[in-house]
N, C-alpha and C positions, 0 to 999 in steps of 0.2 A: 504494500500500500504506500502511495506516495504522500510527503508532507504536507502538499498540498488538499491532499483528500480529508485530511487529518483535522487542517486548517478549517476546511470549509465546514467542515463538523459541529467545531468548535466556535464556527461563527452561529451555528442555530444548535446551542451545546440544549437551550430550553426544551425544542421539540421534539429530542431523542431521548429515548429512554435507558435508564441506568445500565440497563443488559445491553444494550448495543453501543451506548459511549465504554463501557466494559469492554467489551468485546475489540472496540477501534483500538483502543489504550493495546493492549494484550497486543496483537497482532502488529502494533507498533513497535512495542517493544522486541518483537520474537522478532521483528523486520532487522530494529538497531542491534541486537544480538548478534544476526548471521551474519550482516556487514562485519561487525566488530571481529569475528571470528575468520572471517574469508580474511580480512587486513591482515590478520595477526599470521595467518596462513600462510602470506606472503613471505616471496625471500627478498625482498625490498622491503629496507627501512622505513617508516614514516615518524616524522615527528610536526604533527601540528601546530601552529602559534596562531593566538590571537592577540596582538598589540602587546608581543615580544613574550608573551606566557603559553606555556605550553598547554593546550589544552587536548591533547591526544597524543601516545606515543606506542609503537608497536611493539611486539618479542622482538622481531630483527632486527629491528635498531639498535639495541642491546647486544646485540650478536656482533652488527657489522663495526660499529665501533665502541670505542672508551666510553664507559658510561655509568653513571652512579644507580649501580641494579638496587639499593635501597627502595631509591623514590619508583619502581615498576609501577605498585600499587596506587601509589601516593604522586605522583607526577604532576596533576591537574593544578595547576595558577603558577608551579614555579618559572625559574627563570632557563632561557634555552644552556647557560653557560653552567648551569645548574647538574643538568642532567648528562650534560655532553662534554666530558673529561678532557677531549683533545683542542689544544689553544687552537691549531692553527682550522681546523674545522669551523669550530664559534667563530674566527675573526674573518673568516670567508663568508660564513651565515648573516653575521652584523652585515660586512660590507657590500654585500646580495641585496638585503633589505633597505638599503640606504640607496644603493644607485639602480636596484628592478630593471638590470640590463640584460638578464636571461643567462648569464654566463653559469658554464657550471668547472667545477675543479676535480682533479683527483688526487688523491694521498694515499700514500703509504700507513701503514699499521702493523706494529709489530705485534701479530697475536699470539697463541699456544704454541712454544719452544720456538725456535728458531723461525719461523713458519713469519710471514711475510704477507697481510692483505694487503689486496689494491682497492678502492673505492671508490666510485664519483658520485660527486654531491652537486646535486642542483633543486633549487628552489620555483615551485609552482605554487601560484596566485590563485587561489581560489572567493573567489565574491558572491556570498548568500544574503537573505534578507538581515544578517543582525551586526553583517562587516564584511570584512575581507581579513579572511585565513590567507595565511602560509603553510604547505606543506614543504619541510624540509626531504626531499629521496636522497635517499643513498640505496645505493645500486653495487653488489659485489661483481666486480670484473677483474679479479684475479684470472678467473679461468680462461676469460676473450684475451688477459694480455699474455699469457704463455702460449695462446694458440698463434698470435701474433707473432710472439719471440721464435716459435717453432717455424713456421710462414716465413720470416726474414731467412733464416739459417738454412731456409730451402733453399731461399729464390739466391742468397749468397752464394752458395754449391751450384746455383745453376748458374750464376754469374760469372765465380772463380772458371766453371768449366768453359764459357764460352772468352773471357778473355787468354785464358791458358792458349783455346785456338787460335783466337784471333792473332797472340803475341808469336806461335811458332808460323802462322804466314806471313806476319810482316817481318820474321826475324830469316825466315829460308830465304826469301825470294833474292833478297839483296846478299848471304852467303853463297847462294847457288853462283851468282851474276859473281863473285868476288872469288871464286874457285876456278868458273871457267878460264876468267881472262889471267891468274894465275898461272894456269894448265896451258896458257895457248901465249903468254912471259916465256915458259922454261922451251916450249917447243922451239918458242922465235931462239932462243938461245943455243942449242942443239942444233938448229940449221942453221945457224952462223956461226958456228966452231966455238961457243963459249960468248962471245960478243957481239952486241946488237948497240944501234946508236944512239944517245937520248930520248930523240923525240919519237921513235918507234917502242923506246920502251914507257915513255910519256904517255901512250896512246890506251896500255892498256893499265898501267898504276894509277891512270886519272879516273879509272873507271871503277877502281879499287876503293881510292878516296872519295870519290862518291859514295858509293855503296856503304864504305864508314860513318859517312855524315848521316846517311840515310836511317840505317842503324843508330845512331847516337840520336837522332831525334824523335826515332820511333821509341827508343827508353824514355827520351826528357816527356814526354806525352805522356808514356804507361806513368813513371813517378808521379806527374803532375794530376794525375786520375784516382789513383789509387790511395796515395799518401794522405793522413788529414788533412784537413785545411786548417791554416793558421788564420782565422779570418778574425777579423778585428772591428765588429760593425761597433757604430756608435751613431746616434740620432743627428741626423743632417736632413737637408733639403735635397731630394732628388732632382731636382730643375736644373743645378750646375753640373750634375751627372750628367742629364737627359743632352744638355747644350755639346757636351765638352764630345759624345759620342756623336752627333749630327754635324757639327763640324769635322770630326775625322773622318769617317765615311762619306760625308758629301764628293767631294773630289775623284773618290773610285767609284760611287755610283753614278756620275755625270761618264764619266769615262767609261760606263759598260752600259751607256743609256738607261739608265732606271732614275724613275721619277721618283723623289724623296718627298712624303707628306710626312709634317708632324700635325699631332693634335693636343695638347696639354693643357688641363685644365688651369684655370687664372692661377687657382689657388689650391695648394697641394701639400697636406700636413706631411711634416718632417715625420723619417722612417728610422730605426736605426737597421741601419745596411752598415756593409765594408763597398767602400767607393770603386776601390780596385777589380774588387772579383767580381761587384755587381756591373761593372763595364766589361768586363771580359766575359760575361753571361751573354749579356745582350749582343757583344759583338760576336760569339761563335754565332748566335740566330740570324744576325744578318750576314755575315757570311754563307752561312748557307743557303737564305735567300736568295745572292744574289748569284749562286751557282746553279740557283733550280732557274733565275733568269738569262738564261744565253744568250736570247734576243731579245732583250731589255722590255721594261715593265714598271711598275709601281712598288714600291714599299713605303709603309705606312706608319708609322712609330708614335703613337699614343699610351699619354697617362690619364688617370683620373680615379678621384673617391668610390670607392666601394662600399659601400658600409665602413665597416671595420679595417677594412684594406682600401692596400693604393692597387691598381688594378693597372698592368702596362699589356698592351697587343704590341704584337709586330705581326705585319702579313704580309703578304707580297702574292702578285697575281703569276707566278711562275708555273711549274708543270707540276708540282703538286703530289702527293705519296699515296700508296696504293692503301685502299682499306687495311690489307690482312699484317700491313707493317707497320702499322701507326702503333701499335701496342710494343712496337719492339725499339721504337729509334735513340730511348735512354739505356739502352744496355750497349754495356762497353764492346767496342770491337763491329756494330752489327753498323753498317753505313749502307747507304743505295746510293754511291757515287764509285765510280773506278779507281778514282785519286783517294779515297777518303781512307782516313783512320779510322771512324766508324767513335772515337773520343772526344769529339768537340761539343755533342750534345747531353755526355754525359758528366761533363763538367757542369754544365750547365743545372742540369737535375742537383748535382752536390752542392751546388754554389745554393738554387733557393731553398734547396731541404736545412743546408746549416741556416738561412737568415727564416728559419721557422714559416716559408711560404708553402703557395702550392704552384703546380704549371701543368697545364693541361696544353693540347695539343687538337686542330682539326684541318681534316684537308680534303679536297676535292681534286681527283688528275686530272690535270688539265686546265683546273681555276684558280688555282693559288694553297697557300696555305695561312693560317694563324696563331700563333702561338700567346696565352695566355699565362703571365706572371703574377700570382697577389702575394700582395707582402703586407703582413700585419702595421697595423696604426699604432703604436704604444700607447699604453692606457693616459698616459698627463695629457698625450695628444688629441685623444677622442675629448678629455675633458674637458680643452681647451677650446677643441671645434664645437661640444654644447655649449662652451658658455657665450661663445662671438655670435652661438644663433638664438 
Protein backbone atom coordinates (compact mmCIF):
# COMPACT_ATOMS: atom_id res chain seq x y z
CA UNK A 1 0.00 0.00 0.00
CA UNK A 2 1.22 3.30 -0.96
CA UNK A 3 1.78 6.50 1.60
CA UNK A 4 -0.35 8.07 -0.35
CA UNK A 5 -3.29 5.78 0.08
CA UNK A 6 -2.55 5.98 3.71
CA UNK A 7 -2.75 9.69 3.58
CA UNK A 8 -5.94 9.90 1.98
CA UNK A 9 -7.34 7.74 4.67
CA UNK A 10 -6.29 9.72 7.17
CA UNK A 11 -7.68 12.67 5.42
CA UNK A 12 -11.41 11.17 6.13
CA UNK A 13 -9.71 9.08 9.29
CA UNK A 14 -13.95 10.18 10.74
CA UNK A 15 -15.76 7.85 8.11
CA UNK A 16 -13.65 4.71 8.54
CA UNK A 17 -14.16 2.58 10.87
CA UNK A 18 -11.69 1.35 13.78
CA UNK A 19 -11.29 -2.24 11.85
CA UNK A 20 -10.22 -0.92 8.74
CA UNK A 21 -8.08 2.24 9.86
CA UNK A 22 -6.75 -1.06 11.94
CA UNK A 23 -6.27 -2.93 9.23
CA UNK A 24 -4.57 0.27 6.92
CA UNK A 25 -2.05 0.85 10.12
CA UNK A 26 -1.10 -3.17 10.15
CA UNK A 27 -0.49 -3.41 6.57
CA UNK A 28 1.43 -0.24 6.62
CA UNK A 29 3.57 -1.30 8.92
CA UNK A 30 4.04 -5.09 7.43
CA UNK A 31 4.71 -2.79 4.06
CA UNK A 32 7.71 -0.54 6.40
CA UNK A 33 8.92 -3.86 7.71
CA UNK A 34 9.68 -5.66 4.30
CA UNK A 35 11.27 -2.58 2.86
CA UNK A 36 13.29 -2.37 6.18
CA UNK A 37 14.32 -5.95 5.70
CA UNK A 38 14.83 -6.06 1.78
CA UNK A 39 17.46 -2.71 2.66
CA UNK A 40 19.02 -4.54 5.35
CA UNK A 41 19.39 -7.57 2.78
CA UNK A 42 21.30 -5.46 0.65
CA UNK A 43 25.16 -5.77 0.05
CA UNK A 44 25.20 -1.89 -0.34
CA UNK A 45 25.46 0.33 2.52
CA UNK A 46 22.90 2.85 3.35
CA UNK A 47 23.14 5.58 5.78
CA UNK A 48 20.24 8.03 5.67
CA UNK A 49 20.52 11.88 7.00
CA UNK A 50 18.17 14.32 7.47
CA UNK A 51 19.69 17.93 8.12
CA UNK A 52 23.03 16.12 8.85
CA UNK A 53 21.37 13.30 11.44
CA UNK A 54 21.11 10.08 10.79
CA UNK A 55 17.89 8.94 10.45
CA UNK A 56 18.32 5.31 8.83
CA UNK A 57 21.36 3.02 8.76
CA UNK A 58 21.64 -0.42 7.32
CA UNK A 59 23.64 -4.01 8.60
CA UNK A 60 26.09 -3.34 5.56
CA UNK A 61 27.13 -0.28 6.34
CA UNK A 62 28.51 -1.75 9.34
CA UNK A 63 30.01 -4.35 7.21
CA UNK A 64 31.51 -2.08 4.58
CA UNK A 65 33.00 0.33 6.66
CA UNK A 66 34.58 1.77 10.24
CA UNK A 67 31.66 2.05 12.34
CA UNK A 68 30.46 2.50 15.94
CA UNK A 69 28.34 -1.15 16.00
CA UNK A 70 27.02 0.30 19.51
CA UNK A 71 24.68 2.80 18.05
CA UNK A 72 23.15 -0.23 15.26
CA UNK A 73 20.01 -0.11 17.42
CA UNK A 74 20.33 3.36 18.65
CA UNK A 75 21.54 5.39 15.53
CA UNK A 76 18.23 7.46 14.87
CA UNK A 77 19.06 11.64 15.53
CA UNK A 78 22.93 11.02 15.89
CA UNK A 79 25.51 12.73 14.03
CA UNK A 80 26.95 11.09 10.47
CA UNK A 81 30.71 11.53 12.12
CA UNK A 82 29.18 9.64 14.98
CA UNK A 83 28.53 6.46 13.49
CA UNK A 84 31.17 6.55 10.66
CA UNK A 85 34.77 5.96 12.29
CA UNK A 86 36.69 6.71 9.13
CA UNK A 87 37.86 10.62 8.94
CA UNK A 88 38.54 10.60 5.48
CA UNK A 89 34.86 9.09 4.55
CA UNK A 90 32.99 11.94 6.96
CA UNK A 91 35.06 14.71 5.29
CA UNK A 92 34.12 13.45 1.79
CA UNK A 93 30.39 13.03 3.10
CA UNK A 94 30.55 16.91 4.66
CA UNK A 95 32.14 18.07 1.52
CA UNK A 96 29.38 16.16 -0.83
CA UNK A 97 26.66 17.80 1.16
CA UNK A 98 28.09 21.31 0.98
CA UNK A 99 28.89 21.42 -2.89
CA UNK A 100 25.75 18.54 -4.25
CA UNK A 101 28.03 18.06 -7.26
CA UNK A 102 27.40 14.26 -7.61
CA UNK A 103 30.85 13.39 -7.24
CA UNK A 104 31.51 10.03 -5.74
CA UNK A 105 35.19 8.63 -4.14
CA UNK A 106 36.79 5.43 -3.31
CA UNK A 107 38.84 4.27 -0.37
CA UNK A 108 40.69 1.94 0.87
CA UNK A 109 39.99 -0.18 4.22
CA UNK A 110 41.97 -2.03 6.18
CA UNK A 111 39.46 -4.87 7.23
CA UNK A 112 39.86 -8.77 8.85
CA UNK A 113 43.81 -9.45 8.94
CA UNK A 114 45.66 -8.34 6.29
CA UNK A 115 42.69 -8.35 3.88
CA UNK A 116 42.20 -4.97 2.11
CA UNK A 117 38.50 -3.30 1.13
CA UNK A 118 38.00 -1.08 -1.64
CA UNK A 119 34.77 1.10 -1.49
CA UNK A 120 32.99 3.84 -3.36
CA UNK A 121 30.81 6.37 -1.76
CA UNK A 122 28.52 8.59 -3.26
CA UNK A 123 25.62 10.41 -2.16
CA UNK A 124 21.81 10.51 -3.54
CA UNK A 125 19.29 13.31 -2.87
CA UNK A 126 16.21 12.11 -2.13
CA UNK A 127 13.09 14.89 -1.64
CA UNK A 128 9.72 13.75 0.12
CA UNK A 129 6.88 15.62 1.57
CA UNK A 130 8.65 16.56 5.01
CA UNK A 131 12.45 17.45 3.33
CA UNK A 132 15.17 16.36 1.55
CA UNK A 133 17.06 13.14 2.78
CA UNK A 134 20.43 12.07 1.94
CA UNK A 135 21.21 8.77 1.20
CA UNK A 136 24.84 8.16 1.96
CA UNK A 137 25.81 4.33 -0.61
CA UNK A 138 28.70 2.65 -0.38
CA UNK A 139 29.10 0.11 -2.61
CA UNK A 140 31.98 -2.87 -2.05
CA UNK A 141 34.18 -3.19 -5.31
CA UNK A 142 36.96 -4.96 -4.09
CA UNK A 143 36.00 -7.67 -6.30
CA UNK A 144 35.34 -5.35 -9.88
CA UNK A 145 38.95 -3.93 -8.92
CA UNK A 146 40.88 -7.39 -8.94
CA UNK A 147 38.99 -8.27 -11.90
CA UNK A 148 40.29 -5.04 -13.30
CA UNK A 149 43.97 -5.78 -11.98
CA UNK A 150 43.54 -9.39 -13.54
CA UNK A 151 42.15 -7.49 -17.01
CA UNK A 152 45.24 -5.10 -17.06
CA UNK A 153 47.80 -8.07 -16.56
CA UNK A 154 46.15 -9.61 -19.46
CA UNK A 155 45.99 -7.11 -21.89
CA UNK A 156 49.84 -6.33 -20.43
CA UNK A 157 50.94 -10.10 -21.67
CA UNK A 158 49.19 -9.36 -24.69
CA UNK A 159 50.89 -6.08 -25.00
CA UNK A 160 54.53 -7.26 -23.81
CA UNK A 161 53.69 -10.01 -26.77
CA UNK A 162 52.90 -7.89 -29.60
CA UNK A 163 55.73 -5.36 -28.90
CA UNK A 164 58.21 -8.37 -28.31
CA UNK A 165 57.04 -8.79 -32.23
CA UNK A 166 56.94 -5.63 -33.32
CA UNK A 167 60.79 -4.94 -31.76
CA UNK A 168 62.28 -8.21 -33.58
CA UNK A 169 61.00 -6.71 -37.03
CA UNK A 170 62.15 -3.44 -36.60
CA UNK A 171 65.24 -4.88 -35.19
CA UNK A 172 65.90 -7.88 -38.24
CA UNK A 173 65.13 -5.97 -41.08
CA UNK A 174 67.94 -3.38 -40.71
CA UNK A 175 70.56 -6.45 -39.22
CA UNK A 176 69.58 -8.43 -42.35
CA UNK A 177 70.40 -5.17 -44.66
CA UNK A 178 73.71 -4.78 -42.24
CA UNK A 179 74.81 -8.53 -42.89
CA UNK A 180 74.37 -8.56 -46.47
CA UNK A 181 76.37 -5.53 -47.53
CA UNK A 182 78.96 -6.86 -44.89
CA UNK A 183 78.92 -10.28 -46.91
CA UNK A 184 79.15 -8.40 -50.27
CA UNK A 185 82.40 -5.66 -48.06
CA UNK A 186 84.44 -9.10 -47.74
CA UNK A 187 83.47 -10.55 -51.25
CA UNK A 188 84.40 -6.89 -52.89
CA UNK A 189 87.75 -7.71 -50.97
CA UNK A 190 88.52 -11.28 -52.03
CA UNK A 191 88.01 -10.07 -55.73
CA UNK A 192 90.50 -7.60 -55.35
CA UNK A 193 93.24 -9.44 -53.66
CA UNK A 194 92.64 -8.09 -50.04
CA UNK A 195 92.12 -4.28 -51.35
CA UNK A 196 89.22 -2.22 -52.42
CA UNK A 197 89.27 1.77 -52.73
CA UNK A 198 87.43 4.00 -50.36
CA UNK A 199 84.70 5.07 -51.84
CA UNK A 200 83.69 1.46 -53.13
CA UNK A 201 84.14 0.42 -49.66
CA UNK A 202 82.01 3.97 -48.67
CA UNK A 203 79.39 2.55 -50.78
CA UNK A 204 78.53 -0.35 -48.64
CA UNK A 205 79.70 0.92 -44.72
CA UNK A 206 77.36 3.92 -45.44
CA UNK A 207 74.62 1.43 -45.65
CA UNK A 208 75.84 -0.07 -42.46
CA UNK A 209 75.71 3.34 -40.60
CA UNK A 210 72.48 3.80 -41.71
CA UNK A 211 71.08 0.76 -40.74
CA UNK A 212 72.87 1.65 -37.03
CA UNK A 213 71.15 4.96 -36.86
CA UNK A 214 68.07 3.14 -37.95
CA UNK A 215 68.58 0.77 -35.07
CA UNK A 216 69.45 3.30 -32.52
CA UNK A 217 66.30 5.13 -33.18
CA UNK A 218 64.04 2.32 -33.25
CA UNK A 219 65.48 1.64 -29.21
CA UNK A 220 65.21 5.60 -28.56
CA UNK A 221 61.35 5.08 -29.57
CA UNK A 222 60.85 1.49 -27.67
CA UNK A 223 62.65 3.50 -24.35
CA UNK A 224 60.64 6.49 -24.96
CA UNK A 225 57.27 4.03 -24.82
CA UNK A 226 57.88 1.91 -22.56
CA UNK A 227 59.98 3.64 -19.75
CA UNK A 228 57.79 5.84 -17.15
CA UNK A 229 57.09 9.00 -17.65
CA UNK A 230 58.62 11.61 -15.72
CA UNK A 231 55.83 14.09 -16.35
CA UNK A 232 55.61 17.06 -14.27
CA UNK A 233 52.07 18.74 -14.80
CA UNK A 234 51.39 21.60 -12.94
CA UNK A 235 48.12 24.04 -13.42
CA UNK A 236 48.67 26.49 -16.50
CA UNK A 237 46.75 27.91 -19.21
CA UNK A 238 46.47 25.72 -22.38
CA UNK A 239 46.11 28.69 -24.98
CA UNK A 240 50.01 29.35 -24.90
CA UNK A 241 50.40 25.56 -25.51
CA UNK A 242 47.58 25.57 -28.10
CA UNK A 243 49.56 28.87 -29.97
CA UNK A 244 53.11 27.61 -29.60
CA UNK A 245 51.95 24.02 -31.44
CA UNK A 246 49.89 26.02 -34.45
CA UNK A 247 52.69 28.02 -35.13
CA UNK A 248 55.03 25.03 -35.58
CA UNK A 249 53.05 23.11 -37.77
CA UNK A 250 51.67 25.94 -39.76
CA UNK A 251 54.69 26.10 -42.09
CA UNK A 252 54.73 22.10 -42.82
CA UNK A 253 51.14 22.06 -43.36
CA UNK A 254 51.08 25.01 -45.95
CA UNK A 255 53.89 23.06 -47.40
CA UNK A 256 51.86 19.69 -47.81
CA UNK A 257 48.68 21.91 -48.66
CA UNK A 258 46.54 21.21 -45.77
CA UNK A 259 44.26 23.89 -44.49
CA UNK A 260 44.80 24.76 -40.76
CA UNK A 261 41.51 25.77 -38.76
CA UNK A 262 41.68 26.58 -35.18
CA UNK A 263 38.72 26.86 -32.91
CA UNK A 264 39.35 27.84 -29.07
CA UNK A 265 37.02 28.88 -26.83
CA UNK A 266 37.56 32.82 -25.50
CA UNK A 267 37.92 31.49 -22.26
CA UNK A 268 39.43 28.35 -21.14
CA UNK A 269 40.14 27.31 -17.28
CA UNK A 270 43.77 26.45 -16.46
CA UNK A 271 44.40 22.53 -16.40
CA UNK A 272 47.30 21.01 -14.67
CA UNK A 273 49.07 19.31 -17.73
CA UNK A 274 53.10 18.90 -18.32
CA UNK A 275 53.52 21.55 -21.23
CA UNK A 276 56.16 19.30 -22.86
CA UNK A 277 54.58 15.95 -23.27
CA UNK A 278 51.06 17.42 -23.67
CA UNK A 279 52.73 19.20 -27.09
CA UNK A 280 54.34 16.12 -28.16
CA UNK A 281 50.69 14.29 -27.74
CA UNK A 282 49.15 16.48 -29.99
CA UNK A 283 51.89 16.70 -32.39
CA UNK A 284 52.24 12.79 -32.96
CA UNK A 285 48.08 13.21 -33.87
CA UNK A 286 48.88 15.78 -36.29
CA UNK A 287 51.47 14.01 -37.67
CA UNK A 288 49.69 11.47 -38.50
CA UNK A 289 47.03 13.50 -39.83
CA UNK A 290 48.93 14.91 -42.03
CA UNK A 291 50.37 11.48 -43.46
CA UNK A 292 46.62 10.19 -43.98
CA UNK A 293 46.75 13.79 -46.06
CA UNK A 294 48.96 13.18 -49.28
CA UNK A 295 46.84 15.37 -51.36
CA UNK A 296 46.29 17.99 -48.92
CA UNK A 297 43.17 18.61 -46.96
CA UNK A 298 41.90 20.36 -43.76
CA UNK A 299 42.98 19.95 -40.20
CA UNK A 300 41.01 21.29 -37.45
CA UNK A 301 42.54 21.89 -33.83
CA UNK A 302 39.86 22.93 -31.35
CA UNK A 303 39.58 23.43 -27.54
CA UNK A 304 36.76 24.17 -25.21
CA UNK A 305 34.68 23.45 -21.74
CA UNK A 306 33.25 20.26 -21.12
CA UNK A 307 31.68 20.11 -18.01
CA UNK A 308 34.22 19.08 -15.96
CA UNK A 309 36.91 18.85 -18.60
CA UNK A 310 38.65 20.97 -21.25
CA UNK A 311 37.76 18.96 -24.31
CA UNK A 312 40.58 19.22 -27.40
CA UNK A 313 39.46 17.57 -31.28
CA UNK A 314 41.88 17.29 -33.86
CA UNK A 315 40.43 15.92 -37.20
CA UNK A 316 41.46 16.05 -40.44
CA UNK A 317 39.51 15.02 -43.77
CA UNK A 318 42.29 12.56 -44.94
CA UNK A 319 41.71 8.72 -45.91
CA UNK A 320 40.74 7.67 -42.64
CA UNK A 321 41.03 3.95 -40.71
CA UNK A 322 39.40 0.88 -41.32
CA UNK A 323 36.50 -0.12 -38.61
CA UNK A 324 38.18 -3.55 -37.44
CA UNK A 325 41.60 -1.38 -36.52
CA UNK A 326 40.24 1.45 -34.64
CA UNK A 327 40.26 -0.60 -31.60
CA UNK A 328 43.90 -1.42 -32.14
CA UNK A 329 45.88 1.88 -33.19
CA UNK A 330 47.20 2.46 -29.14
CA UNK A 331 48.97 -0.79 -28.96
CA UNK A 332 52.58 -0.55 -29.20
CA UNK A 333 54.20 -1.80 -32.55
CA UNK A 334 50.43 -2.07 -34.56
CA UNK A 335 50.66 1.03 -37.35
CA UNK A 336 48.68 1.11 -40.99
CA UNK A 337 51.48 3.07 -42.50
CA UNK A 338 54.68 1.34 -44.21
CA UNK A 339 57.00 3.80 -42.70
CA UNK A 340 55.50 3.77 -39.35
CA UNK A 341 56.79 2.45 -35.90
CA UNK A 342 53.35 1.73 -35.06
CA UNK A 343 54.74 4.02 -31.35
CA UNK A 344 53.64 7.56 -31.88
CA UNK A 345 50.19 6.97 -30.92
CA UNK A 346 50.86 5.07 -28.11
CA UNK A 347 52.67 7.71 -26.51
CA UNK A 348 50.04 9.52 -26.93
CA UNK A 349 47.59 7.06 -24.88
CA UNK A 350 50.56 7.21 -21.96
CA UNK A 351 50.80 10.84 -22.18
CA UNK A 352 46.68 11.47 -21.39
CA UNK A 353 46.21 8.24 -19.11
CA UNK A 354 49.23 9.88 -16.74
CA UNK A 355 47.44 13.76 -16.98
CA UNK A 356 44.26 11.53 -15.42
CA UNK A 357 42.36 12.06 -19.19
CA UNK A 358 40.52 10.04 -21.52
CA UNK A 359 40.92 9.95 -25.62
CA UNK A 360 38.74 8.37 -27.79
CA UNK A 361 39.03 7.93 -31.30
CA UNK A 362 36.40 7.83 -34.60
CA UNK A 363 36.99 7.45 -38.24
CA UNK A 364 35.37 7.09 -41.58
CA UNK A 365 37.64 5.63 -44.90
CA UNK A 366 37.67 7.81 -46.95
CA UNK A 367 36.21 11.01 -44.63
CA UNK A 368 38.64 11.98 -42.22
CA UNK A 369 39.27 11.09 -38.83
CA UNK A 370 38.85 12.71 -35.14
CA UNK A 371 40.51 12.35 -32.21
CA UNK A 372 39.18 13.39 -28.80
CA UNK A 373 41.25 14.41 -25.68
CA UNK A 374 39.52 15.45 -22.08
CA UNK A 375 41.54 16.53 -19.54
CA UNK A 376 40.20 17.12 -16.03
CA UNK A 377 39.33 20.86 -14.78
CA UNK A 378 40.97 20.85 -11.12
CA UNK A 379 38.54 21.31 -8.48
CA UNK A 380 39.68 25.43 -7.39
CA UNK A 381 39.08 25.78 -11.16
CA UNK A 382 35.57 24.49 -11.41
CA UNK A 383 35.14 26.73 -8.21
CA UNK A 384 36.38 29.44 -9.75
CA UNK A 385 34.27 29.05 -13.08
CA UNK A 386 30.98 28.95 -10.43
CA UNK A 387 31.72 31.79 -8.91
CA UNK A 388 32.45 34.24 -12.28
CA UNK A 389 28.95 32.71 -13.33
Amino acid sequence: MSNKLLKKALGRAESISREDMKKLIEEQIHEADMLTEIINKSPDGHCVLFSGEVRFVNDSFFYLVPADRKLRYKSEGVKFSDICLDSDIVEFVRQQMKLRNGEEAEFSLQSSGSEIRIVRVSLIAISIDDGDYIDVLVRNITEDKRKEARLRRSENLASMTTMAAGIAHEIKNPLAAMQIHLQLLEKAFEKNGGTISKDKADRYLSVVEEEIERLNSTVVEFLFAVRPMNLEPHIQSVLPILMNIVEFVRPELEEHNIELVTAFDNYLPRIDVDAGYFKQALLNIIKNAMNAMENGGKLTLSAMLDGNYVLFKISDTGSGIPEEKLSKIFEPYFTTKANGTGLGLTVVFKVVKELQGDISVKSKVGSGTEFRIKLPVPGSERRAIEGDV
